[in-house]
Biopython code that builds the backbone (N, CA, C, O; Angstrom):
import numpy as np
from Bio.PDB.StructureBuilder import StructureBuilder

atoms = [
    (1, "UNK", "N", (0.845, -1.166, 0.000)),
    (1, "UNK", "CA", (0.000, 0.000, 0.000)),
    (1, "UNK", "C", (0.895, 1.234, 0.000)),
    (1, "UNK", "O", (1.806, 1.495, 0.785)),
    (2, "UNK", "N", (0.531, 1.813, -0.851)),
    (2, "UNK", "CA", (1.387, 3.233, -0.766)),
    (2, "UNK", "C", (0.982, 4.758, 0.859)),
    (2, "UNK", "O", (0.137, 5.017, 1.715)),
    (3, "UNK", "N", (2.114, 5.196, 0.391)),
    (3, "UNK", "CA", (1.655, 5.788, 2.006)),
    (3, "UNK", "C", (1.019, 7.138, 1.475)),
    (3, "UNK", "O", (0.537, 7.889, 2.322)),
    (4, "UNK", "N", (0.981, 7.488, 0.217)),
    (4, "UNK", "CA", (-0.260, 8.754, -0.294)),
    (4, "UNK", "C", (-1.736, 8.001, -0.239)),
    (4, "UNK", "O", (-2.769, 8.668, -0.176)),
    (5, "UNK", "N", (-1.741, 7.059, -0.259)),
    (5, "UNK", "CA", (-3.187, 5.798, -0.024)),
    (5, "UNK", "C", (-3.406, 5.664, 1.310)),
    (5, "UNK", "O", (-4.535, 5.888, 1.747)),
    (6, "UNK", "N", (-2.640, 5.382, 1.937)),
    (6, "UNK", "CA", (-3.060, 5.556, 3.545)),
    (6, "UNK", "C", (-3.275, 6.870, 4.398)),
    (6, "UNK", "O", (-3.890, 6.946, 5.461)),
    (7, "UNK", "N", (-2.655, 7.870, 3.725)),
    (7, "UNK", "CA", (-2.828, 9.533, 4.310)),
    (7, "UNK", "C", (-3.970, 9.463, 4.336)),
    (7, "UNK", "O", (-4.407, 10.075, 5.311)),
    (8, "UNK", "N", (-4.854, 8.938, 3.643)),
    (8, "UNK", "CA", (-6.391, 9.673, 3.018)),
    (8, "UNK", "C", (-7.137, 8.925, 4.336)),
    (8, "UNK", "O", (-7.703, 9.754, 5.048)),
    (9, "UNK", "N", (-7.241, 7.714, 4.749)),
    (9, "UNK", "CA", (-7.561, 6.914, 5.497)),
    (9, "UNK", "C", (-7.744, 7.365, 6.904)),
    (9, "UNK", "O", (-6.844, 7.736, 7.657)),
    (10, "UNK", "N", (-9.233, 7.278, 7.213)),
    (10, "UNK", "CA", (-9.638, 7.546, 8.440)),
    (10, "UNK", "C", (-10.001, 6.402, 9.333)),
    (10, "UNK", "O", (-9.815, 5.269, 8.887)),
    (11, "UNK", "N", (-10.539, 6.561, 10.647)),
    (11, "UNK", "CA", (-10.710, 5.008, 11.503)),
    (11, "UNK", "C", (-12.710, 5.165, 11.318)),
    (11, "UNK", "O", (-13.543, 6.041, 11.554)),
    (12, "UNK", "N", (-12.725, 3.865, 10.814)),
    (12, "UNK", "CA", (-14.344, 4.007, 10.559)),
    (12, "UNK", "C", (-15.167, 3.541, 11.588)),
    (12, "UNK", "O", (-16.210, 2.903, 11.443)),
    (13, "UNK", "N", (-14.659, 3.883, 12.611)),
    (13, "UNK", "CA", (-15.436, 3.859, 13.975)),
    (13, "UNK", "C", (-15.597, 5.784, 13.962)),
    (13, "UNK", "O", (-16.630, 6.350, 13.601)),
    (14, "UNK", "N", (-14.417, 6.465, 14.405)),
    (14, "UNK", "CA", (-15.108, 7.899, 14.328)),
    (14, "UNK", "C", (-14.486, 8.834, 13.339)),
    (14, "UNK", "O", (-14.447, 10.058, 13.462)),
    (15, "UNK", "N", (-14.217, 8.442, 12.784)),
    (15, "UNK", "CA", (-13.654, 9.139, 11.236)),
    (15, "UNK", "C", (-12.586, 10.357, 11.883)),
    (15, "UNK", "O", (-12.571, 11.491, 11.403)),
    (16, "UNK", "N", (-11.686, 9.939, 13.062)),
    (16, "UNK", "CA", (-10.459, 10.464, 13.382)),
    (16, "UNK", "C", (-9.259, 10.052, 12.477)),
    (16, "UNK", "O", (-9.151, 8.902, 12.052)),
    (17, "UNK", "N", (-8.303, 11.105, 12.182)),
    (17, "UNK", "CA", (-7.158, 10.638, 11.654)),
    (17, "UNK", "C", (-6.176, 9.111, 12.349)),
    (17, "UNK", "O", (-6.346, 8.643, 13.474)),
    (18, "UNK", "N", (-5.343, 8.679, 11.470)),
    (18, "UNK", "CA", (-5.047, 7.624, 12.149)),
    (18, "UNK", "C", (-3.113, 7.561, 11.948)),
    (18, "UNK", "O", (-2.438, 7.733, 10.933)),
    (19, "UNK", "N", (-2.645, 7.210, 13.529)),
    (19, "UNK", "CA", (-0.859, 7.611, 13.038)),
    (19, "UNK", "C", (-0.891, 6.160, 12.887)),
    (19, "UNK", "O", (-1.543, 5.218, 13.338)),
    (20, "UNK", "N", (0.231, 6.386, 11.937)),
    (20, "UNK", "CA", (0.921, 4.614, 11.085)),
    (20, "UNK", "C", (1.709, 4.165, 12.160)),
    (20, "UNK", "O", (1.912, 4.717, 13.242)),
    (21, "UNK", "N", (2.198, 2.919, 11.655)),
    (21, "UNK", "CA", (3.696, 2.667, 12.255)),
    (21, "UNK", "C", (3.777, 1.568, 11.310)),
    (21, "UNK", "O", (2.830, 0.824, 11.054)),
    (22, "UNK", "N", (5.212, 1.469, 10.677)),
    (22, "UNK", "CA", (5.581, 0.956, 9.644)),
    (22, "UNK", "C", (6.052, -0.472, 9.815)),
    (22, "UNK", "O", (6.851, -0.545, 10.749)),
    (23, "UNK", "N", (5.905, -1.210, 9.437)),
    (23, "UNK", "CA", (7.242, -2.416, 10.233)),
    (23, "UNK", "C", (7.879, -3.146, 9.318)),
    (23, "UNK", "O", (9.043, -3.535, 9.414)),
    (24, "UNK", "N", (6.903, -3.409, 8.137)),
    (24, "UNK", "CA", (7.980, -3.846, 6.982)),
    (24, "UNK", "C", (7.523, -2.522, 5.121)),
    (24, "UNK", "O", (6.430, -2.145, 4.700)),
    (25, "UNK", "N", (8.688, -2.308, 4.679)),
    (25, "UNK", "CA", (8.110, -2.161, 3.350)),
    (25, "UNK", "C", (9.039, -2.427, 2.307)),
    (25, "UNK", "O", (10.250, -2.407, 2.522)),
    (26, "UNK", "N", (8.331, -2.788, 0.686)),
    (26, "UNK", "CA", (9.580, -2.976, -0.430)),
    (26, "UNK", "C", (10.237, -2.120, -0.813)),
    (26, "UNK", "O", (9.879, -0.961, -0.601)),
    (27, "UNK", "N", (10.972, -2.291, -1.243)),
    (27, "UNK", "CA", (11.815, -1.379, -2.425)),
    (27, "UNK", "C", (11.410, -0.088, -2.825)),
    (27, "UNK", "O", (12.159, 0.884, -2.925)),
    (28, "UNK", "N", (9.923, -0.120, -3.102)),
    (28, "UNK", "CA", (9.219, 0.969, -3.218)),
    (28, "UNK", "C", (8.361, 1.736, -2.665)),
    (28, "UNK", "O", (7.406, 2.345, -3.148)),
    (29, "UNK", "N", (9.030, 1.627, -0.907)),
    (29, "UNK", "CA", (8.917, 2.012, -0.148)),
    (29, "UNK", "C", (7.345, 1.928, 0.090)),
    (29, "UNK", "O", (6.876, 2.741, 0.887)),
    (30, "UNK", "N", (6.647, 1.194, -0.410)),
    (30, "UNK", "CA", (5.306, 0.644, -0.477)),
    (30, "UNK", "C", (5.224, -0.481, 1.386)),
    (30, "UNK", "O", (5.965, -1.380, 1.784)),
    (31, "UNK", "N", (3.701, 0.324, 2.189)),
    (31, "UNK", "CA", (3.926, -0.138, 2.992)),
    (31, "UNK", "C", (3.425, -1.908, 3.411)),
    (31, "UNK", "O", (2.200, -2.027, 3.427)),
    (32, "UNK", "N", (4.081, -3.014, 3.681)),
    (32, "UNK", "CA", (3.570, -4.326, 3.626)),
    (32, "UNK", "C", (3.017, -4.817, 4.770)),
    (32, "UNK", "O", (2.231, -5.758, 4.658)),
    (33, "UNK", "N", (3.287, -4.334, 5.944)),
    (33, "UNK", "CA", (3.260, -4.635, 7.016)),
    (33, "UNK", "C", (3.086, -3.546, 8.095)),
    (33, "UNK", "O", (4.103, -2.852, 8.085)),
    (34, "UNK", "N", (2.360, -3.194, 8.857)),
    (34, "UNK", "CA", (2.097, -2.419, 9.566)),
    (34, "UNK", "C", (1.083, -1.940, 10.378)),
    (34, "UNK", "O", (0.225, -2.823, 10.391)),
    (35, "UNK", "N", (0.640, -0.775, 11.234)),
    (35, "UNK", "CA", (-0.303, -0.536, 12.272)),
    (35, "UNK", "C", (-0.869, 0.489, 12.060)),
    (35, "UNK", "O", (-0.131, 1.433, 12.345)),
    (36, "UNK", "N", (-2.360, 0.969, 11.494)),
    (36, "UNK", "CA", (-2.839, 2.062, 11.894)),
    (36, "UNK", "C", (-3.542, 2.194, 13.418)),
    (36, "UNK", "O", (-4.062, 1.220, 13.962)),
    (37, "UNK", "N", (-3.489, 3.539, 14.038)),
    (37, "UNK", "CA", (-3.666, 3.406, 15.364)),
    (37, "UNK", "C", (-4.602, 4.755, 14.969)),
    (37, "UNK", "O", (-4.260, 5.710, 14.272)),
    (38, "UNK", "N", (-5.919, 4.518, 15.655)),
    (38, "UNK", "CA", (-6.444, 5.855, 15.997)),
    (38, "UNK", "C", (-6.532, 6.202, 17.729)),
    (38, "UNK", "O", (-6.892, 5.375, 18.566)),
    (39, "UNK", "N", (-6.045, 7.854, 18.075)),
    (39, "UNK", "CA", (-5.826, 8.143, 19.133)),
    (39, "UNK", "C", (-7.026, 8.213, 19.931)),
    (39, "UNK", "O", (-6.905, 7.844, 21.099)),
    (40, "UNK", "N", (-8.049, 8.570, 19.582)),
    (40, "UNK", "CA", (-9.433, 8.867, 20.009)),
    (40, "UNK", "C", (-10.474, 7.788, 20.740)),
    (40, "UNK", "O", (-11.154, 7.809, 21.766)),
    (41, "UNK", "N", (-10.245, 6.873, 19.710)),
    (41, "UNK", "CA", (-10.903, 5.517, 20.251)),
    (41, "UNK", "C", (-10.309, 4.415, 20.420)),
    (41, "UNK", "O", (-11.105, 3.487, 20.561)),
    (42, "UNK", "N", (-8.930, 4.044, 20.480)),
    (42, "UNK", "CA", (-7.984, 3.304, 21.109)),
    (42, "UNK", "C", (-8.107, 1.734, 19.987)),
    (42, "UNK", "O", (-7.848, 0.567, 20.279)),
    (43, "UNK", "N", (-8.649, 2.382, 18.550)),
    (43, "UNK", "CA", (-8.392, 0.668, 18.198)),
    (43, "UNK", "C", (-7.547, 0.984, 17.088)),
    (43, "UNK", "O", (-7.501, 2.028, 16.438)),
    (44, "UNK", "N", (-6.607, -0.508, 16.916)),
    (44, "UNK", "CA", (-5.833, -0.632, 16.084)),
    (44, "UNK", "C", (-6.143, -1.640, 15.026)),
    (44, "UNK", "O", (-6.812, -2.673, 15.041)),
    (45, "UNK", "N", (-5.284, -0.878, 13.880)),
    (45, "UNK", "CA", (-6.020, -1.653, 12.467)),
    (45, "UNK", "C", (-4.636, -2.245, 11.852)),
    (45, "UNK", "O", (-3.683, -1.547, 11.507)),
    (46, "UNK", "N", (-4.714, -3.858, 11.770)),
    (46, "UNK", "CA", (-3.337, -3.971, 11.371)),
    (46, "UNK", "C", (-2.934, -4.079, 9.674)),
    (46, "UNK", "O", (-3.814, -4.770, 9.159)),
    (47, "UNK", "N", (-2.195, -3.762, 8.910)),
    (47, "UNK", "CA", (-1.766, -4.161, 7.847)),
    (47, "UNK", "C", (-1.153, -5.590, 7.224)),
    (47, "UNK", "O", (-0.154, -6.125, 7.704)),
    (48, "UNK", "N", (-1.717, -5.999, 6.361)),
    (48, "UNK", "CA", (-1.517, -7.297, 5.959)),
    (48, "UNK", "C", (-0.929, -7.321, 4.981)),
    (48, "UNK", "O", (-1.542, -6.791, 4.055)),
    (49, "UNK", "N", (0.483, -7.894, 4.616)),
    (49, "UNK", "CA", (0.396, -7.913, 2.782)),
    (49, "UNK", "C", (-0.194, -6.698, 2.057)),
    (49, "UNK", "O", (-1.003, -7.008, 1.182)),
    (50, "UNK", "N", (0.011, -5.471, 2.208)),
    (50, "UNK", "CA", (-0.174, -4.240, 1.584)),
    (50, "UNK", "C", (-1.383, -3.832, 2.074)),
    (50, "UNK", "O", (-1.499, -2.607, 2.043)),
    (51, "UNK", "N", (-2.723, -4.669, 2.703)),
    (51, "UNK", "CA", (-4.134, -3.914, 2.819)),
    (51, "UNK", "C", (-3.925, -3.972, 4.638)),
    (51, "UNK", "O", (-3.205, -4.473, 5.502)),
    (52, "UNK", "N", (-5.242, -2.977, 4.443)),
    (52, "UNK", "CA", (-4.956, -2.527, 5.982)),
    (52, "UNK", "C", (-6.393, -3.429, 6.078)),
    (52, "UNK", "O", (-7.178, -3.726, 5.178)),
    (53, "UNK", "N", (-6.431, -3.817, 7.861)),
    (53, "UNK", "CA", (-7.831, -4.563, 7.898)),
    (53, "UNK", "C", (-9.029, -3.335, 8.677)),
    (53, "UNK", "O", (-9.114, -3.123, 9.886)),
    (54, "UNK", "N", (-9.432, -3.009, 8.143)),
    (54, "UNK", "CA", (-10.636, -1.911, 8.795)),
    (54, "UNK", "C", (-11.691, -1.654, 8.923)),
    (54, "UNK", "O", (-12.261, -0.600, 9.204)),
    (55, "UNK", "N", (-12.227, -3.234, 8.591)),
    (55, "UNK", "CA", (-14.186, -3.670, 9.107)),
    (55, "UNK", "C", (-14.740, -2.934, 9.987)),
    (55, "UNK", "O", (-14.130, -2.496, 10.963)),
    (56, "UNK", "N", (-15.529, -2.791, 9.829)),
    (56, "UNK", "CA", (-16.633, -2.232, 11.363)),
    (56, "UNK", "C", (-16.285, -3.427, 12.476)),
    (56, "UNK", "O", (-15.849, -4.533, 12.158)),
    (57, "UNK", "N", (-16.635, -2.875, 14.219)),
    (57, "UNK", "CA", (-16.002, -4.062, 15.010)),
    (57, "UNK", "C", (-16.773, -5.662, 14.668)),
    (57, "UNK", "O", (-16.236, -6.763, 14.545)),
    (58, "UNK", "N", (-18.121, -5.297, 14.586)),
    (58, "UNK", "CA", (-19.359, -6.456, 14.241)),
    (58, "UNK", "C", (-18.833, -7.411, 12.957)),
    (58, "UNK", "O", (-19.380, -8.329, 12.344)),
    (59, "UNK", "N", (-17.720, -6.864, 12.856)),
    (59, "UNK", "CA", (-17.291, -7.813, 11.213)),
    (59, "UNK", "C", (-15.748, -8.311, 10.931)),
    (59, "UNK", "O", (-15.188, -8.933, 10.029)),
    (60, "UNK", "N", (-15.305, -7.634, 12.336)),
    (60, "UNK", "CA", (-14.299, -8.100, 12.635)),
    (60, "UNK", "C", (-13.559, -9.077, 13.064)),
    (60, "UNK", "O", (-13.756, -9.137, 14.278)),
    (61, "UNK", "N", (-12.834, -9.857, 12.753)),
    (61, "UNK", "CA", (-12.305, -11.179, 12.876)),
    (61, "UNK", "C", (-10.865, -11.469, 13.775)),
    (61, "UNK", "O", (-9.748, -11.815, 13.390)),
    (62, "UNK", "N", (-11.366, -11.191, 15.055)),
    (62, "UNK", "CA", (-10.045, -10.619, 15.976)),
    (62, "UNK", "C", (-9.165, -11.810, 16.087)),
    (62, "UNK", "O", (-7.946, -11.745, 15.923)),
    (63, "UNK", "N", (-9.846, -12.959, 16.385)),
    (63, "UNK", "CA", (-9.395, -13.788, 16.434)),
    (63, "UNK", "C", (-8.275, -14.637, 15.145)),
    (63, "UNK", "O", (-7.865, -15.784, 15.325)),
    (64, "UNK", "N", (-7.973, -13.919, 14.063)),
    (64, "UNK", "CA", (-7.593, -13.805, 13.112)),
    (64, "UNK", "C", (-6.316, -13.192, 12.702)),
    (64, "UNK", "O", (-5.272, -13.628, 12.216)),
    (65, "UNK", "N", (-6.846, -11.782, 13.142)),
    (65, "UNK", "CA", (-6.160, -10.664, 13.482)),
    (65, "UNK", "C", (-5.159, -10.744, 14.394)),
    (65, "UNK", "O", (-4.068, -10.245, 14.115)),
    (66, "UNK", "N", (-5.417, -11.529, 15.910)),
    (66, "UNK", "CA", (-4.119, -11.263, 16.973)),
    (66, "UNK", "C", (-3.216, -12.317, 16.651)),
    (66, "UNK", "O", (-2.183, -12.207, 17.311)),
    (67, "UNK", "N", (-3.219, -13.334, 15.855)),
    (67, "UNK", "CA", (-2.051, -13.947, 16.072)),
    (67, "UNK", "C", (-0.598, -12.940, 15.276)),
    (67, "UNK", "O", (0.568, -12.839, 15.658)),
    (68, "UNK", "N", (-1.291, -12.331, 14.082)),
    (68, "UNK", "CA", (-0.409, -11.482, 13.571)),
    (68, "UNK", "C", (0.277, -10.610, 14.184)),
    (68, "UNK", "O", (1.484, -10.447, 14.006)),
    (69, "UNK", "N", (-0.434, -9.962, 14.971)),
    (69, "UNK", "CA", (-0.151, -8.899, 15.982)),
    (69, "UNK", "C", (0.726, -9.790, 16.799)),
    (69, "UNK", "O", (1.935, -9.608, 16.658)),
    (70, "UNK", "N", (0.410, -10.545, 17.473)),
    (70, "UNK", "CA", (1.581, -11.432, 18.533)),
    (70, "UNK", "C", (2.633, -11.730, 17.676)),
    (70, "UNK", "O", (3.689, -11.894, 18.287)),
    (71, "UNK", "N", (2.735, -11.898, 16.059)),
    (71, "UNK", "CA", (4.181, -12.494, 16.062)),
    (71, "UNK", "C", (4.998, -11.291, 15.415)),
    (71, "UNK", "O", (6.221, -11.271, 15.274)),
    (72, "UNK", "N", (4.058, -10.242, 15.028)),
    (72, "UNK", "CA", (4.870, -8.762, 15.042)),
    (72, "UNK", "C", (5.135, -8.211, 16.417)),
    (72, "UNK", "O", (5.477, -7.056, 16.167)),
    (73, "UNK", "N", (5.167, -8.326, 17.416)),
    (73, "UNK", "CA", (5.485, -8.536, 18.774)),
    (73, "UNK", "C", (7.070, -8.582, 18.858)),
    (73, "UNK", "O", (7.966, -7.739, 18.895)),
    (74, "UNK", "N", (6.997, -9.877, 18.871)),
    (74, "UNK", "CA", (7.983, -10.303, 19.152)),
    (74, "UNK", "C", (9.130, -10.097, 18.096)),
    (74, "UNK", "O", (10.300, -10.122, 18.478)),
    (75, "UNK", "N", (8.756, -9.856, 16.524)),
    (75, "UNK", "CA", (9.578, -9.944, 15.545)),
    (75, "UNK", "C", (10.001, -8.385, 15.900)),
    (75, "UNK", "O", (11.229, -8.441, 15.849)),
    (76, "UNK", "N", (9.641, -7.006, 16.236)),
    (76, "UNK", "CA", (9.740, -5.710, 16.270)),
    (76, "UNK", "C", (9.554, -5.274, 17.396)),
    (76, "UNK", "O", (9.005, -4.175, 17.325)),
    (77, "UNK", "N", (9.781, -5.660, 18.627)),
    (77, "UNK", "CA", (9.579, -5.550, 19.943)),
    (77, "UNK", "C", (8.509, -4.334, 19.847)),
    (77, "UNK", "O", (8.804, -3.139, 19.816)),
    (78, "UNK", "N", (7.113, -4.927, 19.804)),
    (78, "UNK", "CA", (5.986, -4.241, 19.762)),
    (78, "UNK", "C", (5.830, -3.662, 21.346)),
    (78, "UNK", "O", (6.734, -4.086, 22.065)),
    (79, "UNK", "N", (4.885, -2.799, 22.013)),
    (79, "UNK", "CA", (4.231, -2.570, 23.071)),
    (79, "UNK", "C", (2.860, -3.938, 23.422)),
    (79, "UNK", "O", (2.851, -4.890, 22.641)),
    (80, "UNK", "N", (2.312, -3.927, 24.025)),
    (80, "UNK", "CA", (1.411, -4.294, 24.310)),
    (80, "UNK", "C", (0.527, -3.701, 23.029)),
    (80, "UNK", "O", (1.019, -2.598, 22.793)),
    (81, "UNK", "N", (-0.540, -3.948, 22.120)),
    (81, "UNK", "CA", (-0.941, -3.929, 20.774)),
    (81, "UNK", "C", (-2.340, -4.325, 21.028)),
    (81, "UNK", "O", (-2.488, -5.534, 20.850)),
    (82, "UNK", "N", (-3.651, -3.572, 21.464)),
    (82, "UNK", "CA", (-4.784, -4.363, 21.698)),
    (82, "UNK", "C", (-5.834, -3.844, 20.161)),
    (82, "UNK", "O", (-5.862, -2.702, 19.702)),
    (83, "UNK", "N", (-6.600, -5.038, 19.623)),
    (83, "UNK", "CA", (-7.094, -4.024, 18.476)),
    (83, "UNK", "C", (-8.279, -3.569, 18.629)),
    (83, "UNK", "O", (-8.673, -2.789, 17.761)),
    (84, "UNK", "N", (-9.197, -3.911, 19.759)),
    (84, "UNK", "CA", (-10.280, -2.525, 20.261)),
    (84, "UNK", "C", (-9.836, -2.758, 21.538)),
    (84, "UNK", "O", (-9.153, -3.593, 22.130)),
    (85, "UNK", "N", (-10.595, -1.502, 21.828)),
    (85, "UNK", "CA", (-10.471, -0.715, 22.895)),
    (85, "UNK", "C", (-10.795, -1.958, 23.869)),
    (85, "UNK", "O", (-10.818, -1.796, 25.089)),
]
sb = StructureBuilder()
sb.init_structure("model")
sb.init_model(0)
sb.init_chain("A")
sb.init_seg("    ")
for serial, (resi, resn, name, xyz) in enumerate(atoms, 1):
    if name == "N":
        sb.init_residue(resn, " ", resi, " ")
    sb.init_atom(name, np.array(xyz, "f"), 0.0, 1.0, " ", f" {name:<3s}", serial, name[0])
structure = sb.get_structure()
């Protein structure tokens, strides 16, 4: 995902801006791996293989979602990483 594609990107819980954090990208500085975080409502949206995951919570597949988060953890000495609030 490019990072002029993710600027635009709001958290569709309250349509607050959202800060990145990068953890892997290619060559073309295209982002592959990574965290959008919105400050407002405390959930995090993780990046997969270039797409970010950003369902409504009711459609969300957490259980899916955290193992990724746990092994970017440990691979990038993450913080504690919860993806709702």
């Amino acid at each position: 995902m490019q990072l002029k594609t993710i600027e635009k990107l709001c958290c569709p819980f309250d349509k607050s801006d959202l800060n990145l954090q990068v953890l892997v990208k290619d060559t073309a500085q295209n982002i592959i791996e990574g965290i959008l975080s919105c400050t407002v409502c405390q959930r995090n949206y993780p990046i997969v293989y270039g797409v970010p995951i950003m369902a409504p919570d009711e459609y969300r597949q957490i259980q899916l979602e955290q193992p990724i988060v746990e092994k970017w953890k440990l691979e990038h000495d993450l913080a504690d990483v919860k993806l709702l609030p």
